[in-house]
N, C-alpha and C positions, 0 to 999 in steps of 0.2 A: 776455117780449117785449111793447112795448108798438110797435105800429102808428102811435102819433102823439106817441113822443118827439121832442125835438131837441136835440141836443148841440153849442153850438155848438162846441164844445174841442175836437173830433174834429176840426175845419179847420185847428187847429194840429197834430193827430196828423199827418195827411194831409202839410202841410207837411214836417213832422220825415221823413216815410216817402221822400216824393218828394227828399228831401235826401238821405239815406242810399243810398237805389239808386244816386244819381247817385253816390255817395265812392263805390259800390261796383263801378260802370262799369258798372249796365244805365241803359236809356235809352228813353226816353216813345219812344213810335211804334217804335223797335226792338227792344224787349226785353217791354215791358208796353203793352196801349193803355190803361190810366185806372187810378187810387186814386184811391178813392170812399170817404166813411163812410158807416158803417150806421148811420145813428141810433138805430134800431131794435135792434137788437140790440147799440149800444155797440162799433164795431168799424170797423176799415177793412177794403176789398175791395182787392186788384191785381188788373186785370182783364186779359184779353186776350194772356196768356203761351202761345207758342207750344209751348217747349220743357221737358219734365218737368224736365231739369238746373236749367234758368233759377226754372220755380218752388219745388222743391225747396229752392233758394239761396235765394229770393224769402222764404218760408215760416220759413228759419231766420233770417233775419235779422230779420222782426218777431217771431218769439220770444224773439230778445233784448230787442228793443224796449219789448216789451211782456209782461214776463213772465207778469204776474198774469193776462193775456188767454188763454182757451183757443181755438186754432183750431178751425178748422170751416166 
């Protein structure tokens, strides 16, 4: 982990993510409040998921996204 990378390519992750929720009918302010990247760590966040089901879904669907990517 480096503290003062910057990825700016993770703004196009973030994009592709906030795309995909939306085909997938969750939605900014009622399903998730924010995707965020981690630069730091190479990753995006979804943040602010109420419901275990919603993230669960949330969770497989960037494993598709992003296979090579290990959650956490």
């Amino acid at each position: 982990m480096n503290p003062f990378r910057f990825s700016p390519e993770l703004f196009d992750c973030r994009n592709e993510v906030l795309a995909a929720l939306s085909d997938a009918g969750y939605e900014w302010l009622s399903h998730f409040s924010s995707v965020d990247p981690l630069h730091d760590l190479y990753g995006i966040e979804v943040c602010g998921i109420h419901e275990r089901d919603v993230a669960v879904d949330i969770l497989n669907l960037l494993m598709r996204m992003f296979p090579a990517w290990h959650p956490g």
